[in-house]
C-alpha positions in Angstrom: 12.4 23.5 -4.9 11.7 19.7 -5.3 8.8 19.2 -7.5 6.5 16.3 -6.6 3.0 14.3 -8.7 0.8 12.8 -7.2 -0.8 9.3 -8.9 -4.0 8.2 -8.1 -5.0 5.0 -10.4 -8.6 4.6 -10.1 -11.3 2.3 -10.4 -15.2 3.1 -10.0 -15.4 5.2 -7.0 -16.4 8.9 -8.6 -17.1 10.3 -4.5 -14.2 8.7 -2.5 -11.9 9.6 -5.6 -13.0 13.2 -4.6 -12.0 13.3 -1.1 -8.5 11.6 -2.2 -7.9 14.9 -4.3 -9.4 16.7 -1.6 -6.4 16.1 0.8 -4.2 16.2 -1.8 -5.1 19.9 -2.6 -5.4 21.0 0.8 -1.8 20.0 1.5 -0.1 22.5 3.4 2.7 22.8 0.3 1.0 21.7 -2.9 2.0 19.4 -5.4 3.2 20.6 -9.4 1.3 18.1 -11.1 -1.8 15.3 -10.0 -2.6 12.8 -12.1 -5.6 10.5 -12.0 -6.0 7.7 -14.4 -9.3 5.8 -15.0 -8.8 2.6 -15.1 -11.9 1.6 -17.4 -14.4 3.3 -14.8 -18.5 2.7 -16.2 -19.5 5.5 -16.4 -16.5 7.3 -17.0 -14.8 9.5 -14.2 -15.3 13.2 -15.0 -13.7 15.6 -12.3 -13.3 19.0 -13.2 -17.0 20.4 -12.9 -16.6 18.4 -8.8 -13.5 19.9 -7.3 -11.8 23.3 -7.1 -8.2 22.9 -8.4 -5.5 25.1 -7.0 -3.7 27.7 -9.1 -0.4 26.4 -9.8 -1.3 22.8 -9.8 -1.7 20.9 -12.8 -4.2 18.4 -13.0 -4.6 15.3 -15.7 -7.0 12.6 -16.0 -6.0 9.6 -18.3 -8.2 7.3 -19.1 -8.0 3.6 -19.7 -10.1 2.4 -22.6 -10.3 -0.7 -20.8 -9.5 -2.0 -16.9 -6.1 -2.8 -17.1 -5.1 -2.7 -13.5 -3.5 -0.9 -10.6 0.2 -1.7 -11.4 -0.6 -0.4 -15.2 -2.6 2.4 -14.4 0.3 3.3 -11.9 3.4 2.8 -14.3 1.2 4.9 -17.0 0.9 8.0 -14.7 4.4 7.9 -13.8 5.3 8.0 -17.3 3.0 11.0 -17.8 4.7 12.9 -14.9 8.2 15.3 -15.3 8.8 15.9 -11.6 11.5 15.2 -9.2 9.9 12.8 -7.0 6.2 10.6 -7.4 3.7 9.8 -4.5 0.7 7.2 -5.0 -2.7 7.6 -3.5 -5.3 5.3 -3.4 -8.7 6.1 -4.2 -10.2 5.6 -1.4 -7.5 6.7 0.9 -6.0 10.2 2.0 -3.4 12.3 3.0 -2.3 14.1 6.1 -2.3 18.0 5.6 0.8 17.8 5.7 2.6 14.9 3.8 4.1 16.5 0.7 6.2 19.1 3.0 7.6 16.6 5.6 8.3 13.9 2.3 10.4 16.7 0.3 12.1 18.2 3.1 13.7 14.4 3.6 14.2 14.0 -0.2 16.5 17.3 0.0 19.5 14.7 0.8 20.1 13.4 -2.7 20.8 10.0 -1.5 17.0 9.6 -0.5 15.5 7.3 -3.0 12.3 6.5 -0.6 10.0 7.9 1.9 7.2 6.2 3.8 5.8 7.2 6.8 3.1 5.6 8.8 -0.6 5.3 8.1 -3.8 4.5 9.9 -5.8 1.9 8.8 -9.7 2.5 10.0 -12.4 0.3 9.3 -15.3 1.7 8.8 -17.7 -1.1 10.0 -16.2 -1.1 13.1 -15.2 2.5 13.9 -11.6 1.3 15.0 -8.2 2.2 13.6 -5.3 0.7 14.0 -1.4 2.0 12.8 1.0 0.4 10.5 4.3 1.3 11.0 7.4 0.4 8.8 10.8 -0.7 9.6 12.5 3.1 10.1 15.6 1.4 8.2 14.4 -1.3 6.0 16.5 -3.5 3.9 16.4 -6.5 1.4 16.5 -9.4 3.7 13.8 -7.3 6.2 11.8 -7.2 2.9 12.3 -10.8 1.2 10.5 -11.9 5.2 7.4 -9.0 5.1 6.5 -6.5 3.9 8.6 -3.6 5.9 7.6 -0.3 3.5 4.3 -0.2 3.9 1.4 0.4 1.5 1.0 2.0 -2.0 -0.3 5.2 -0.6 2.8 5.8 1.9 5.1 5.1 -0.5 6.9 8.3 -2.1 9.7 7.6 -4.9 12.4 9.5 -6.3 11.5 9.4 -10.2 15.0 8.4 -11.2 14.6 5.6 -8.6 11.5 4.7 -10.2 12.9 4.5 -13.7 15.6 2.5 -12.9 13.7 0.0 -10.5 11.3 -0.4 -13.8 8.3 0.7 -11.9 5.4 -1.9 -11.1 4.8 -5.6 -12.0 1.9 -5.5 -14.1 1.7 -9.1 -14.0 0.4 -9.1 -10.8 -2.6 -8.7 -9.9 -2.0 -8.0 -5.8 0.8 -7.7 -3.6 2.2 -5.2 -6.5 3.5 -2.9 -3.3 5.3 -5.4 -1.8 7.0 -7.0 -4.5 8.1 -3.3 -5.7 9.5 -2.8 -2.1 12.1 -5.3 -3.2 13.3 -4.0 -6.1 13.5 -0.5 -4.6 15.5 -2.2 -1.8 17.8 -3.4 -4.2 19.1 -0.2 -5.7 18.2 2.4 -3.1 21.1 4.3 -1.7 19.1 5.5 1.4 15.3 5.0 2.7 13.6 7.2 5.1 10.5 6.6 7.6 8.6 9.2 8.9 7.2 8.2 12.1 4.3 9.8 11.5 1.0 8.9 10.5 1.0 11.3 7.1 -1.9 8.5 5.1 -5.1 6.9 6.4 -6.2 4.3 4.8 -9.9 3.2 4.8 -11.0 -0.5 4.5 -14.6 -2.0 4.3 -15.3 -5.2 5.4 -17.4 -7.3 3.2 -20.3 -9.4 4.4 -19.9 -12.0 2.3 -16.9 -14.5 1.6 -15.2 -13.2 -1.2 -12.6 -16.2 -2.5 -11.5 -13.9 -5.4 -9.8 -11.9 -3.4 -7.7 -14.3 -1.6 -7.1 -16.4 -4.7 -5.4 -13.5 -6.0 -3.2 -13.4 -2.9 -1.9 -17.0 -3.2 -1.7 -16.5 -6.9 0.5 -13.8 -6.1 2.8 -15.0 -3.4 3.6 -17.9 -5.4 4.6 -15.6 -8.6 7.1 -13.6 -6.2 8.4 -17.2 -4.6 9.6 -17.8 -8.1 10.6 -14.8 -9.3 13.3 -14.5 -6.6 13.6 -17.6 -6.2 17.8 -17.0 -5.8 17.3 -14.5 -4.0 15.2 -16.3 -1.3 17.9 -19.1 -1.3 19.8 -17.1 0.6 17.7 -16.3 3.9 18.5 -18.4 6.4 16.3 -21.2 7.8 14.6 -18.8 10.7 14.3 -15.9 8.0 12.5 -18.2 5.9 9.9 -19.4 8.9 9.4 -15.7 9.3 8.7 -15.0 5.6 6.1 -18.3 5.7 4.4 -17.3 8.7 4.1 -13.3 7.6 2.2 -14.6 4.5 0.4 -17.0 6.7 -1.0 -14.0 8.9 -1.5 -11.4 5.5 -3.5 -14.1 4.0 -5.8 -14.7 7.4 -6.4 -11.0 7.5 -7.8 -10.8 3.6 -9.8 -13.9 4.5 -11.1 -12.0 7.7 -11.2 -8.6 5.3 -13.4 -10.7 2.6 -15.9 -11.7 4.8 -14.8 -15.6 5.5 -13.8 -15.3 9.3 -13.8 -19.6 9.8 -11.5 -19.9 7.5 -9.2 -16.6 9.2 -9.2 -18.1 12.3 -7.7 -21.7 10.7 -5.1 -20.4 9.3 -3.9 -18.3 12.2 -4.6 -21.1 14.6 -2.5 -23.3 12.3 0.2 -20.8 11.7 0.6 -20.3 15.5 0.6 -24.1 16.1 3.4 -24.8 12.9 5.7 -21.4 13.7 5.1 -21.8 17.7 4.1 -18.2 17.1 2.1 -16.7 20.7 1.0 -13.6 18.5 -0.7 -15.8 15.4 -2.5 -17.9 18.4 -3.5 -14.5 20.5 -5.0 -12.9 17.2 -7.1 -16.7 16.5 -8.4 -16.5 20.2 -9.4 -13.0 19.7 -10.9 -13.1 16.4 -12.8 -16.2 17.9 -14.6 -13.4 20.0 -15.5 -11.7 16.7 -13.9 -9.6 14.2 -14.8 -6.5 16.5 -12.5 -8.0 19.2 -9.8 -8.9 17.0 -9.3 -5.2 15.4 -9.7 -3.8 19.0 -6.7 -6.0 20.1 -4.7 -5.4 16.5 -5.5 -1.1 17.7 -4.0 -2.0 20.5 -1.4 -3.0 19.6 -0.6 -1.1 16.9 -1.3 2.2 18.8 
């Protein structure tokens, strides 16, 4: 039997940590090991006295003496862990009942290095979801564009795979899943993608513009840019229009996400405008009508 762990890095949020575990111990095939690690939580995260822990099941909780991040706080519970494959869980996200069986059943071919699935995104202001949905055979040039894996929390990893990829960059402070996706590209023998939604993943919008957040972004996609930089040399001129405009459109969505909707709706008008892309345009127009409208369409199509 393959033997799976299950990382959840988190960050001040003692409830929705709770109904992360939750799904993970209600799985319909249960996981050997879960390990949480506190990344410099005030007050502290104590679990043990809030959740029933299944027999079998071994749960740790590491704590950070000090925030030192997602990526960290990621790499460190991977190195605490001694089974066969790792999945990541957000804090504030969740599994399907029954993710771990459908990812181990695929990890049973030896060549499989990664599984993702799909996940719904909802947003809870809103009450809307919509789907993301990787690429079901992914490869380097796909990701070098966009990010074709998905998110942390649909990402599952053979450990050996994980080792030798070096785990996450804990240099960056967002993006961390999709820069990983390239370096798992680069050495994976064979990905799989469930097309299924096995993770929902919640998001809040915030009232208030929140710059932080999108500073972090740019910050980030200019570390990648020259980190492979040789690597992006060789993309072709329309591959590299595609790469510019997907990070055009991820950064007008954590501008919308943040709270500051004008400056969304600029950058998507003026992606579709530079790229002569119909779908950057549609999604201004619609946004235009209110971030309601534009999540509605994005459920839509996305369904």
């Amino acid at each position: 039997m393959i033997s799976c762990c299950v990382v959840i890095p988190s960050k001040d949020r003692p409830y929705s940590v709770i109904k992360s575990l939750e799904s993970v111990f209600s799985q319909s095939v249960l996981p050997t090991e879960v390990i949480v690690v506190d990344d410099g939580s005030d007050p502290e995260l104590e679990l043990n006295d809030k959740i029933s822990i299944p027999d079998n099941v071994s749960l740790r909780l590491i704590r950070n003496a000090q925030s030192m991040g997602a990526p960290f706080s990621r790499n460190l519970g991977v190195k605490n862990c001694s089974t066969d494959i790792v999945l990541f869980l957000d804090d504030d996200d969740f599994f399907s009942v029954d993710k771990i069986e459908k990812v181990i059943k695929e990890f049973e071919d030896e060549e499989v290095g990664l599984v993702t699935s799909y996940s719904q995104v909802f947003i809870k202001d809103l009450g809307i979801a919509y789907r993301i949905k990787p690429n079901a055979n992914p490869n380097l040039r796909n990701q070098l564009e966009k990010n074709v894996i998905g998110t942390t929390s649909m990402m599952c990893i053979r450990r050996s795979v994980f080792s030798k990829a070096e785990g996450f960059d804990e240099l960056l402070a967002a993006r961390q899943d999709y820069e990983f996706g390239i370096r798992l590209l680069q050495i994976c023998q064979k990905t799989v993608c469930i097309p299924e939604v096995l993770v929902n993943i919640n998001v809040e919008l915030s009232e208030k513009s929140i710059s932080k957040s999108v500073d972090k972004n740019v910050k980030a996609i200019n570390y990648i840019e020259q980190k492979y930089h040789e690597e992006l040399k060789q993309l072709t001129p329309s591959e590299r229009r595609s790469r510019a405009l997907a990070n055009n459109n991820f950064l007008a969505h954590k501008m919308l996400i943040s709270g500051n909707v004008i400056s969304a709706i600029a950058m998507l008008f003026k992606s579709g405008v530079r790229f002569r892309s119909i779908s950057s345009l549609l999604a201004g127009f619609s946004l235009c009508l209110g971030r309601k409208m534009f999540f509605r369409v994005l459920s839509i199509r996305n369904r």
